[in-house]
C-alpha positions in Angstrom: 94.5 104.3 84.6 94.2 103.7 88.5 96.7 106.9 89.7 94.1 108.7 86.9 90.9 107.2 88.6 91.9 107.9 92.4 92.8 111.4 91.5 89.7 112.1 90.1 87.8 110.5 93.1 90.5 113.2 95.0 88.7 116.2 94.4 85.6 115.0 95.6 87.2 114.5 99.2 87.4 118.4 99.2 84.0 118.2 100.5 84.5 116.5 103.0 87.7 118.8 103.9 85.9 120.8 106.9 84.2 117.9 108.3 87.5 116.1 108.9 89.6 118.8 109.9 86.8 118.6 112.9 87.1 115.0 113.2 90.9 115.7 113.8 90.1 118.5 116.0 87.4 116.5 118.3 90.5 114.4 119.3 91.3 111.1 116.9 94.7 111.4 118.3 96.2 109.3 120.8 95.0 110.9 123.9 91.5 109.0 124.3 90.2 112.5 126.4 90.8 115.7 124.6 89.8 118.9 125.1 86.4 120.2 123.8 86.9 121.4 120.3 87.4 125.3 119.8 85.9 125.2 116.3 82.2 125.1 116.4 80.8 122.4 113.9 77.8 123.5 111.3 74.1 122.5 112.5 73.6 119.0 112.3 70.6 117.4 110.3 70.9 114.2 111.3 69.2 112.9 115.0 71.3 110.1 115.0 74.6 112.2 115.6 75.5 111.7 119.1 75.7 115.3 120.9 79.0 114.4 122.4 81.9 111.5 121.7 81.8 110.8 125.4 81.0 108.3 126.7 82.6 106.7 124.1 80.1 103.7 122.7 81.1 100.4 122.0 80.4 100.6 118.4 78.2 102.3 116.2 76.4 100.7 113.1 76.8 103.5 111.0 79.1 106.5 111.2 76.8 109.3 110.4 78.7 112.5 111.1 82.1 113.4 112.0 81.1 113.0 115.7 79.9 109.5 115.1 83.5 108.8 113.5 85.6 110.5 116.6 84.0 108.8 119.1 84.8 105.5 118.0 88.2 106.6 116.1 91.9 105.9 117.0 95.2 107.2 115.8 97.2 104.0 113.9 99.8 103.1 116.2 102.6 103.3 113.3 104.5 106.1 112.0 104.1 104.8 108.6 101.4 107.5 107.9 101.2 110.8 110.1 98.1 113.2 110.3 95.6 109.9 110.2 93.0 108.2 112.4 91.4 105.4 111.9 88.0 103.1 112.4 88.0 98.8 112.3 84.9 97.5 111.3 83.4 93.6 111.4 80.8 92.6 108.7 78.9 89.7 110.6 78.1 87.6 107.4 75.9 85.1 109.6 74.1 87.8 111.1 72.3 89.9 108.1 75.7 91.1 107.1 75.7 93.6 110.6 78.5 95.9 110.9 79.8 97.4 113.6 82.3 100.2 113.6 84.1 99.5 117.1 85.5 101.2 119.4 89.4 101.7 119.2 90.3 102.3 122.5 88.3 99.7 124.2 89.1 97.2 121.3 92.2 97.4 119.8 92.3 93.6 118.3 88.9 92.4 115.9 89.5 89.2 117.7 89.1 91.3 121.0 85.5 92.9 120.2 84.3 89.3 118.1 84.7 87.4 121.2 83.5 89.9 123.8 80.6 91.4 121.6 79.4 88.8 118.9 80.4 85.2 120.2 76.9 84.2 121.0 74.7 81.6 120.6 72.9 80.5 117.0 76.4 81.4 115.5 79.6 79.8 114.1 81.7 80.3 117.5 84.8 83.2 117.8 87.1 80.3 119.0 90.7 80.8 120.1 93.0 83.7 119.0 94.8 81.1 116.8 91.5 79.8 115.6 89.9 83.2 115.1 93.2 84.3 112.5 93.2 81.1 110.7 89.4 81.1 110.0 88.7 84.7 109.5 91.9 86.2 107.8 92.5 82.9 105.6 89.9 80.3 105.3 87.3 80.1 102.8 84.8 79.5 105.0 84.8 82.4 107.0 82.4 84.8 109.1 83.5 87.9 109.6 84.5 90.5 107.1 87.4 92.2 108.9 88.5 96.1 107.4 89.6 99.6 108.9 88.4 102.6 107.1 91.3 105.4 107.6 91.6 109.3 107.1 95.1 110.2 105.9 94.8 113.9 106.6 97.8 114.8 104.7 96.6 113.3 101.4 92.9 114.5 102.1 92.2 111.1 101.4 89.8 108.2 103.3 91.0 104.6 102.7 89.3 101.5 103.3 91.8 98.8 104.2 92.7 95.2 105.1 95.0 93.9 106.4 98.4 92.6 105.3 97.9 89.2 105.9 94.1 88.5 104.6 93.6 86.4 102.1 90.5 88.4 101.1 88.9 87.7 97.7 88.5 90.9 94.9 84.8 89.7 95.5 84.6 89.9 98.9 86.6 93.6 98.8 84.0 95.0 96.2 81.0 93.7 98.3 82.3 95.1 101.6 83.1 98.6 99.9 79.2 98.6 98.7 78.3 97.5 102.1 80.1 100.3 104.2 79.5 103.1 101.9 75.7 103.9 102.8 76.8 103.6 106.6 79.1 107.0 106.2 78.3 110.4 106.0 81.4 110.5 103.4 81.0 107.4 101.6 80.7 109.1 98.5 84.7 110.0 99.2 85.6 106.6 100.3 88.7 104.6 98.2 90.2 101.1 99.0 93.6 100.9 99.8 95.2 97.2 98.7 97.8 96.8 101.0 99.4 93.5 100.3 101.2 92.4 97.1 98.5 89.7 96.8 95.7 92.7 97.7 97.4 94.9 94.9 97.2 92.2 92.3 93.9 91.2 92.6 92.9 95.0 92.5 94.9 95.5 89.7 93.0 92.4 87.5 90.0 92.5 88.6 89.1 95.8 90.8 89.9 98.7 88.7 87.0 100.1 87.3 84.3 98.8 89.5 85.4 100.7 92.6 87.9 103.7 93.4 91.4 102.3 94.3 94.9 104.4 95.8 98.0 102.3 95.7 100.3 103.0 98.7 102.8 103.9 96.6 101.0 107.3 95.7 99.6 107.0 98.8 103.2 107.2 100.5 104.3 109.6 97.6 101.8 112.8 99.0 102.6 112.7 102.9 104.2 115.8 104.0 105.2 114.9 107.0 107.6 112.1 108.0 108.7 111.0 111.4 111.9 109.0 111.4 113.2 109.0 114.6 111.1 110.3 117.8 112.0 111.9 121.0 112.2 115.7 121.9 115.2 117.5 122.1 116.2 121.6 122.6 118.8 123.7 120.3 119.2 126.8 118.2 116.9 126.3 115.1 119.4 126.4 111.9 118.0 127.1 108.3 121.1 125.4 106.7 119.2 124.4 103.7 121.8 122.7 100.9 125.0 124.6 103.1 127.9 123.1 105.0 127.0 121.2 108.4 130.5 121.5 109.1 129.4 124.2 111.4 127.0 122.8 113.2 127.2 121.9 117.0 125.5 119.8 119.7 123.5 122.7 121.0 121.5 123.0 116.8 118.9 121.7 115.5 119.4 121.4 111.7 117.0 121.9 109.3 118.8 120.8 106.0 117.2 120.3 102.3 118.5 116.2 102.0 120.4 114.1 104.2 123.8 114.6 104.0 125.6 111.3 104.0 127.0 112.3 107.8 126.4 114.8 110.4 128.3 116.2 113.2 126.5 115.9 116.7 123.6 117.5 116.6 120.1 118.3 118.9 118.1 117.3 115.7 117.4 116.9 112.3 114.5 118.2 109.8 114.7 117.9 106.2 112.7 119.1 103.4 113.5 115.8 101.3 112.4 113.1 102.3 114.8 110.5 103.6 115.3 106.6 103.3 114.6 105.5 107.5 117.9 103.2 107.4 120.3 105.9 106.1 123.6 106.5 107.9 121.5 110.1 109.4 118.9 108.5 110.6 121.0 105.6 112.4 122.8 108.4 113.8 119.7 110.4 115.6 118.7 106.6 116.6 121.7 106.4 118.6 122.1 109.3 119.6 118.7 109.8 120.7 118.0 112.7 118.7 114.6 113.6 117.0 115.0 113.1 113.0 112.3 114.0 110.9 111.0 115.3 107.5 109.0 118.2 106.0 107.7 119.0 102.6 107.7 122.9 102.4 109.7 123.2 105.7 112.0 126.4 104.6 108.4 128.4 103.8 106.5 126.8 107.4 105.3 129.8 109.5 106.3 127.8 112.7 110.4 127.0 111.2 110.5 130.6 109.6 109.2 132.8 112.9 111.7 130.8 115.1 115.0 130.7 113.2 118.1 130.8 115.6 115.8 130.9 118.2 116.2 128.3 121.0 113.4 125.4 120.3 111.9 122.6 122.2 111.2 120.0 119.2 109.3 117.0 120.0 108.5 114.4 116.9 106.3 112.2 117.5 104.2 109.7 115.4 101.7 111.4 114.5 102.7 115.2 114.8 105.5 117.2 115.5 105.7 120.3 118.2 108.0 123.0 117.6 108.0 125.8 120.1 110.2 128.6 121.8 111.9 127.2 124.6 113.5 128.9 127.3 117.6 128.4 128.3 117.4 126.7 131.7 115.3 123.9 130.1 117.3 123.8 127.1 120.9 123.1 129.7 119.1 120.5 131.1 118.6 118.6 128.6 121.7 119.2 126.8 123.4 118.0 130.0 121.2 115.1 130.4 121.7 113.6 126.8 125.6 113.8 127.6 127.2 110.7 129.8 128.4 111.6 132.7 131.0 108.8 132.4 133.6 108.2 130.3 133.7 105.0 127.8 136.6 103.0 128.2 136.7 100.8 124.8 137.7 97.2 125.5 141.7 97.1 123.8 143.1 93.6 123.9 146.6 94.0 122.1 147.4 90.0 122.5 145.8 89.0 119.7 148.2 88.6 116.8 148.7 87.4 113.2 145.9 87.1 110.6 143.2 84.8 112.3 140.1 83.6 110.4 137.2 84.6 111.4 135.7 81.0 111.9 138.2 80.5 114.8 137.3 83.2 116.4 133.7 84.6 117.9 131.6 87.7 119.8 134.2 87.9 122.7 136.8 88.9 120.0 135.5 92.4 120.2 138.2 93.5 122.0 140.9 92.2 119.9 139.5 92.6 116.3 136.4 94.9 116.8 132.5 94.6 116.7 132.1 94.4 113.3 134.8 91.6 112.4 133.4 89.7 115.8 129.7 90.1 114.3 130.8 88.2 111.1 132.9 85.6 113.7 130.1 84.7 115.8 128.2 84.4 112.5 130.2 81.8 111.3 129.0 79.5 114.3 125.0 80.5 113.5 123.3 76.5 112.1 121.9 76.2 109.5 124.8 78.4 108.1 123.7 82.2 106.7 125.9 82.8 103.2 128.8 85.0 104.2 131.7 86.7 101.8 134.5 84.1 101.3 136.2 82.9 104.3 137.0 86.7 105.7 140.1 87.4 108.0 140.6 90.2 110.4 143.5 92.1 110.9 143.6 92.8 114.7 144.0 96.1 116.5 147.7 95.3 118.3 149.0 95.9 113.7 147.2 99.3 113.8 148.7 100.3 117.7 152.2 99.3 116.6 152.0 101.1 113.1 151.5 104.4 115.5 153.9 103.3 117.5 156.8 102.6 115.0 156.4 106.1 113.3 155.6 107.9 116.8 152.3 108.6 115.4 151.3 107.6 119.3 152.8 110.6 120.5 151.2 113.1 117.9 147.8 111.8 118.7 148.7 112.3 122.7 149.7 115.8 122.2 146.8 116.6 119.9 144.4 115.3 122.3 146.0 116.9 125.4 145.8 120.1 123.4 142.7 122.1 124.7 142.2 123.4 121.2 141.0 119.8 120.4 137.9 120.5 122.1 137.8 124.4 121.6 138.9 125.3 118.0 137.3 123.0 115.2 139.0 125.1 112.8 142.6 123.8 114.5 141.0 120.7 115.2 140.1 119.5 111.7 143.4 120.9 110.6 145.1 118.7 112.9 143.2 115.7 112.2 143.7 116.1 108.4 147.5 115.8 108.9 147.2 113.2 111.2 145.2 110.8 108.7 147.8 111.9 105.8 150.9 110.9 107.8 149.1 107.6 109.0 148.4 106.7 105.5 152.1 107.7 104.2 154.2 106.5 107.1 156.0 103.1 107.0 154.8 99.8 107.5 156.0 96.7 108.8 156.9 94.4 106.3 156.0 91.3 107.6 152.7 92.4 107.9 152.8 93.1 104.5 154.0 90.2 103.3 151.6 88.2 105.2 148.9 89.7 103.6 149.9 89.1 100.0 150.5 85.8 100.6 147.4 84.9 102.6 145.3 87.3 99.9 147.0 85.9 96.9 146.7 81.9 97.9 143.3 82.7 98.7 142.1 84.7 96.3 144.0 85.3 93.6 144.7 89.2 92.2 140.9 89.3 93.2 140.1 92.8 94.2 139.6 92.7 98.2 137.8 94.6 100.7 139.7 96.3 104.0 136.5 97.4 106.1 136.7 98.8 109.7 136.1 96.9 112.4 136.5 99.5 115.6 136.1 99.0 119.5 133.9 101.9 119.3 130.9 101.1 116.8 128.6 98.8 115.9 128.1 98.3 119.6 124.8 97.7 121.5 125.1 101.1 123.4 126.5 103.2 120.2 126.3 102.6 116.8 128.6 104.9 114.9 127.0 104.0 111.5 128.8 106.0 108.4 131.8 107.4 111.1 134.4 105.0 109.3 135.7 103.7 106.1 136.3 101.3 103.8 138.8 100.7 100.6 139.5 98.0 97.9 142.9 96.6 97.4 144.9 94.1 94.9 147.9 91.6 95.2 148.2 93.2 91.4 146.8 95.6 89.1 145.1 97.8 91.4 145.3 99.8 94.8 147.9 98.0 97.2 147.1 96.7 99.4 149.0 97.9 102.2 147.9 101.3 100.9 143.9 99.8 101.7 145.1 99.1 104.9 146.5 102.4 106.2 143.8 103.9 104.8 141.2 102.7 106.6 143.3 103.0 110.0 143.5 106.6 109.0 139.9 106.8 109.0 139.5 106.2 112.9 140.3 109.9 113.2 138.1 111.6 110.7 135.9 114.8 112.0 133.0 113.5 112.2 134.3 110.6 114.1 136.5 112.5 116.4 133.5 114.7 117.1 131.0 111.7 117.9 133.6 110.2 120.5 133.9 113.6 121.7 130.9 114.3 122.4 129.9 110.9 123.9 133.0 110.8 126.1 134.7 107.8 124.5 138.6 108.0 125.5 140.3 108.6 122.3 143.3 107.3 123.7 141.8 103.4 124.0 139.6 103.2 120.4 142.1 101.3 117.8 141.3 100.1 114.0 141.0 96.5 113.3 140.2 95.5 109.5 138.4 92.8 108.3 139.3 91.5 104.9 137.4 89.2 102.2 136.8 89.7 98.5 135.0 93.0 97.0 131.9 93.1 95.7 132.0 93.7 92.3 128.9 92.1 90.7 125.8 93.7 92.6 122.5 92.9 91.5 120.3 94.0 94.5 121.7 95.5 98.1 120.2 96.4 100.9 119.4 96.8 104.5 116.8 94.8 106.9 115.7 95.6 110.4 114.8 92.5 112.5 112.2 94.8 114.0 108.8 96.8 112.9 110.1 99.9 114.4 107.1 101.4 112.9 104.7 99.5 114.5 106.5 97.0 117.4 102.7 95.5 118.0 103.0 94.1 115.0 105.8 91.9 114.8 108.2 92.0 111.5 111.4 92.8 109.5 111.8 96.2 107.7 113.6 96.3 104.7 115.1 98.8 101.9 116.8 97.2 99.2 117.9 99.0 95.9 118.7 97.7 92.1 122.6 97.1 91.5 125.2 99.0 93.5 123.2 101.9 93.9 123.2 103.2 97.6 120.3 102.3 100.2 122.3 103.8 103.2 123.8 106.9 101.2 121.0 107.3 98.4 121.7 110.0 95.6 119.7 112.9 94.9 116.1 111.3 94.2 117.3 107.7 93.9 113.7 105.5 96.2 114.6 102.1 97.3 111.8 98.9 97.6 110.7 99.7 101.2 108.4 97.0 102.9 107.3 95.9 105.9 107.7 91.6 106.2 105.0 91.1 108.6 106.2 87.6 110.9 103.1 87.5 112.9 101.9 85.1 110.1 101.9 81.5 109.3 103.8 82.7 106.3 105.4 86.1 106.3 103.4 88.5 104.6 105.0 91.8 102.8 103.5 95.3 102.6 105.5 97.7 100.3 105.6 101.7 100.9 107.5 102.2 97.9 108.9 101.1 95.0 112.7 101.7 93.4 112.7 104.3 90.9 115.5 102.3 89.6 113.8 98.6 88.6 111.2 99.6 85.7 108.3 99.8 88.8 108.9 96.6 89.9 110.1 94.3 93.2 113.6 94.7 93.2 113.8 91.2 94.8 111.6 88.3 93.5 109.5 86.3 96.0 111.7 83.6 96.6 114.3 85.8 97.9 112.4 87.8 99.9 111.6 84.1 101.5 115.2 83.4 101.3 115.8 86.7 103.1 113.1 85.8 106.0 114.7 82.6 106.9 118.4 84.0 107.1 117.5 87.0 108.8 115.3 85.0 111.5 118.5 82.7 111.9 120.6 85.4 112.7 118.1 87.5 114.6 117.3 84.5 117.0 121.1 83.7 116.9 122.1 87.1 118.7 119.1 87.5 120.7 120.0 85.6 124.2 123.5 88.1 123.6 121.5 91.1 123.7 118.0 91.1 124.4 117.7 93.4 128.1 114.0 93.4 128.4 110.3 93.8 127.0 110.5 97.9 127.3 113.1 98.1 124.8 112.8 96.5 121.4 115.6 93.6 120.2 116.6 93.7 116.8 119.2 93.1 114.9 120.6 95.8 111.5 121.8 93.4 108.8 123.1 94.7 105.7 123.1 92.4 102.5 124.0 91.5 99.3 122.7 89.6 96.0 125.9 89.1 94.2 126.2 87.9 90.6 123.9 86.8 87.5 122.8 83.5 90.3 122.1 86.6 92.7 123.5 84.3 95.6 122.3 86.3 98.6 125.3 87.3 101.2 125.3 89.3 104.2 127.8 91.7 104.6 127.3 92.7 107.9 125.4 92.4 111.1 124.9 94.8 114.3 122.4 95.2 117.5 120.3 98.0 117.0 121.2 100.5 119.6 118.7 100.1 122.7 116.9 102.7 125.1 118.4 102.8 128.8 
């Protein structure tokens, strides 16, 4: 009844269409001085519309035409929403209920235009920052009625909002919507937005009906444009569409109809679908610094279709995205500035021997076992502890060098690589690779190793099916993340896949394409990167699985965790065709962490995939390990600290367990 009731209250914003494509055009966006507007604006009635947005007032106590709204407006720093711009207002409940509409740029805290503008004499005082959030976002008591009113221009649709964290009452909602809406010239348009769960579930009891509510869910459903990763970038514009990136090179950008699970290097990616932020693609264009982004209706777009293998400057930003022709001389200099000019010498310490524990072992094991087995080490030392897989082992790089080394597979790789075909014919190139992996998988292996395996595997696990994951010198790293280059397989001391087949396997993975191509490309030495596996049980009884940030890469003024977490086994970093995670935003600027959801799974029957309590559970292991690696790899304030933890609810108990941990790659 509520998707029925905002839909109807949709086709009355076509009204209002005109007006706001000249509120967008009198500059909402985030330059706070644009250029007059080239679209002349109908004769305005009202005397109280300012004749220009400059100087820009310091509020306004009503918004009376779309001037009125520009010249106090602001474009939401977060790419959660392009195409938007956005007002806060304060209701002064001591003061006659006043309302002023503030100005964005000048204020861009409530707290910061309260205590500058209204903490005067005769009235309950603005107090502290501390103060001013406990009073007026959660107490009972409080004085100020705190909202934004925001224009989604790809939806068509103007949202009155609070924010995550206020513990706002449904009565206190329905009296501020009939308070605001005489005070704009498109009040009649005007639709709350209940952000929070706690928002959403008061609307839902006691809301519908008595005003005009949109759920961010549908809300999130009609944008058509979708930043995931910003930056600009130059290359040939490619129409793949659902082909082969097999093709592609450093020098495209590719504009594909999904997100393929990987992708060769690449100047940039633009998909019609639109794609889960923490897939394998779009940890890719993070660290490689490439623009990622999607577009509903992109293969039919004037802009993509007039420039099609034409050379292209593409910038994405948060709001908007440029595409334009670019000339060559620009486009070589970037290309040659995104390149190292160094190579990367990958740490190889071949002293390190046996099957070692991870708990004996920590983060300076990188060189001897990898970054992703060295990740789970340290994490064994993190107190309180955070639930990992069953007392994991690695199996250290010097097993994988002498395995080449025993079947000469050393000198294959040493005259594939001094080849210059290698980095001239992909065609000979994948060919080569291809029988490389085969013979590494076939070729003999040492039988002590084996043996040392079945028997640590079998007395500590049983005939339990086991997982051999990569652990490389060359991923997971702060500088380069290789997300999705390498694999993993399940073996068994019985009844299933060997597992010294599991093994060679995943050291046959170090030379796959795409990963050959990535080291290319970034000028890692082939000749130094070596496989490491780390081993503990399989997970066999999913219930929930998912990804977290330790970041709001969104919004990094507003501190908190994003997270995408799916039903079951069902894939968050490799999603199939149409399958939506539960993607939220858990806001830590909070006494409590408060959670704002974009979407729900498709998969879950419309509700949380995780209940409450976990998601609390979640918060205090993922702050554990996010202050845990923080002094290890925190550089400064310009570049934001995070850490990428991937994690499990395993079971009918749903024990929560974290599969893996990683810096997110940081800006030089």
């Amino acid at each position: 009844m509520a998707r029925l009731w905002w839909r109807v209250r949709l086709r009355q914003l076509t009204v209002w269409a005109g007006l706001w494509g000249l509120v967008l055009a009198w500059g909402c966006g985030e330059d706070p001085s644009p250029a007059p507007p080239t679209t002349e604006e109908p004769p305005v009635v009202d005397p109280r519309c300012p004749e220009s947005i400059y100087p820009r007032p310091r509020y306004l106590h009503e918004l009376v035409c779309p001037r009125a709204f520009s010249s106090v407006a602001t474009t939401p720093d977060t790419s959660l929403f392009a195409n938007a711009s956005s007002v806060k207002f304060v209701i002064d409940l001591q003061d006659d209920d006043a309302t002023y509409f503030m100005d964005g740029v000048r204020y861009d805290l409530h707290f910061t235009f309260c205590s500058e503008e209204l903490d005067k004499p005769g009235f309950d005082p603005v107090g502290t920052h501390r103060e001013f959030n406990e009073r007026q976002y959660r107490g009972s008591d409080r004085r100020f009625l705190l909202g934004t009113v925001t224009y989604y221009g790809d939806q068509g649709v103007v949202a009155m909002e609070f924010a995550t964290g206020d513990a706002i009452t449904a009565p206190q909602v329905l009296f501020a919507y009939r308070h605001i809406v005489p005070l704009l010239y498109f009040g009649d348009a005007l639709i709350y937005r209940p952000i929070s769960l706690d928002h959403e579930r008061a609307a839902r009891e006691e809301l519908e009906g008595e005003l005009p509510i949109i759920y961010t869910e549908d809300l999130y459903a009609g944008i058509t444009y979708q930043p995931l990763n910003g930056g600009e970038s130059y290359g040939y514009l490619r129409l793949v569409g659902a082909g082969s990136v097999d093709g592609l090179r450093p020098t495209d950008i590719a504009v594909l109809t999904e997100a393929p699970n990987d992708i060769p290097p690449v100047a940039g990616v633009v998909t019609e679908s639109f794609q889960t932020p923490l897939s394998h693609v779009n940890i890719l264009s993070k660290n490689r610094g490439t623009p990622n982004m999607a577009l509903r209706g992109v293969f039919s777009a004037p802009d993509f279709v007039a420039l099609a293998d034409k050379l292209v400057r593409l910038r994405v930003e948060r709001q908007r995205y440029v595409l334009e022709a670019a000339s060559l001389t620009e486009a070589e200099a970037y290309w040659d500035s995104i390149r190292p000019t160094e190579t990367f010498v990958p740490p190889l310490d071949l002293t390190v021997g046996g099957l070692p524990d991870l708990n004996t072992l920590d983060l300076t094991a990188i060189p001897a076992i990898g970054a992703k087995a060295s990740h789970m080490a340290e994490m064994t030392h993190i107190d309180p502890p955070v639930p990992l897989p069953d007392r994991p082992f690695a199996v250290p790089f010097v097993h994988y060098r002498e395995h080449m080394h025993r079947n000469h597979l050393d000198e294959r790789v040493e005259a594939m690589l001094s080849d210059a075909r290698f980095m001239d014919d992909p065609v000979w190139r994948a060919r080569e690779l291809a029988l490389l992996r085969e013979a590494i998988e076939t070729a003999s292996i040492d039988r002590d190793l084996v043996a040392s395996l079945y028997a640590k595997v079998g007395a500590r696990w049983g005939d339990r099916k086991v997982r051999f994951r990569s652990s490389t010198n060359s991923e997971d790293l702060a500088n380069f993340n290789g997300a999705g280059l390498y694999v993993s397989y399940s073996g068994q001391t019985s009844g299933g896949r060997p597992l010294e087949d599991a093994a060679r396997k995943v050291w046959a993975s170090l030379w796959t394409d795409a990963a050959a191509a990535e080291r290319d490309f970034y000028r890692i030495d082939h000749r130094t990167v070596a496989m490491a596996l780390l081993v503990h049980p399989a997970f066999v009884a999913e219930e929930a699985n998912g990804v977290a940030l330790t970041v709001n890469l969104f919004n990094t003024r507003r501190p908190g965790y994003y997270i995408n977490v799916q039903a079951g086994e069902a894939s968050v970093t490799n999603p199939g065709p149409g399958d939506v995670p539960d993607q939220f935003i858990l806001y830590t600027w909070y006494d409590e962490p408060e959670a704002e959801y974009l979407a729900l799974s498709n998969l879950n029957g419309g509700e949380p995939v995780l209940s409450w309590p976990e998601i609390l559970e979640m918060y205090a292991v993922l702050t554990r390990i996010h202050d845990h690696f923080k002094p290890m790899y925190f550089r400064d304030s310009r570049h934001p600290y995070g850490m990428d933890v991937e994690f499990k609810f395993e079971g009918p108990e749903r024990q929560l367990i974290i599969k893996q941990a990683r810096p997110i790659p940081q800006g030089e």
